[in-house]
C-alpha positions in Angstrom: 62.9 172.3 97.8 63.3 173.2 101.4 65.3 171.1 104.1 64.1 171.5 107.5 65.8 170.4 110.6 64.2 168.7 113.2 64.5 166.8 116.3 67.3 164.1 116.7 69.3 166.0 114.0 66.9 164.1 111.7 66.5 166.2 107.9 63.3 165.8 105.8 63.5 167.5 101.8 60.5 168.3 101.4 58.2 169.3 98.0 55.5 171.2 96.9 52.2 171.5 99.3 53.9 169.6 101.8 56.5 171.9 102.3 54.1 174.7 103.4 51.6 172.2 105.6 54.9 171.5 107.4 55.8 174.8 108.1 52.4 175.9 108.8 52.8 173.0 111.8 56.5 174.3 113.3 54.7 178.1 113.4 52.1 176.3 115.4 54.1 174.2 117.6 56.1 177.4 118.4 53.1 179.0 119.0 51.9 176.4 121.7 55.3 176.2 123.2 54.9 180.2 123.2 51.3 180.2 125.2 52.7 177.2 127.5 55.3 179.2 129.1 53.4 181.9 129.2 50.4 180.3 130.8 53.2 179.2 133.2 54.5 182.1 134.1 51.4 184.1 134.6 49.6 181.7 137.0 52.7 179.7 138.4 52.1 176.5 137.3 54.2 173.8 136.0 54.3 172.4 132.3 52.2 169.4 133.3 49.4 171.4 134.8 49.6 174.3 131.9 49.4 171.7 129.7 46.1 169.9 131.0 44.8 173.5 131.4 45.0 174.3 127.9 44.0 171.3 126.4 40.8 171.2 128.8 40.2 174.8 126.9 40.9 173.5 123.7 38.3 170.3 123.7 35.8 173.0 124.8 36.2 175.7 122.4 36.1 172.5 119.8 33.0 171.4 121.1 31.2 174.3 120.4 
């Protein structure tokens, strides 16, 4: 069992596969939030431009 904090100071207990799927997703989302500043950084942009950026790559690479 493993009891994850997340926004709003909300707690989910979670079991068995769901556990990992769940923290397969906060290692992503950290990821993202990870790339977003540094895409923001680099070519001095804000989060709303980094953000279309990115996902205009994204749809791309997944229509390949």
């Amino acid at each position: 069992m493993v009891i994850l904090p997340v926004e709003n100071r909300i707690k989910f207990i979670l079991h068995g596969e769901s556990t990992l799927l769940i923290l397969l997703i906060m290692e992503l989302e950290e990821k993202v939030k990870e790339l977003i500043k540094w895409y923001m950084d680099t070519y001095g942009v804000n989060k709303d431009q980094a953000v279309r950026d990115i996902e205009s790559v994204m749809l791309r690479i997944s229509h390949k």
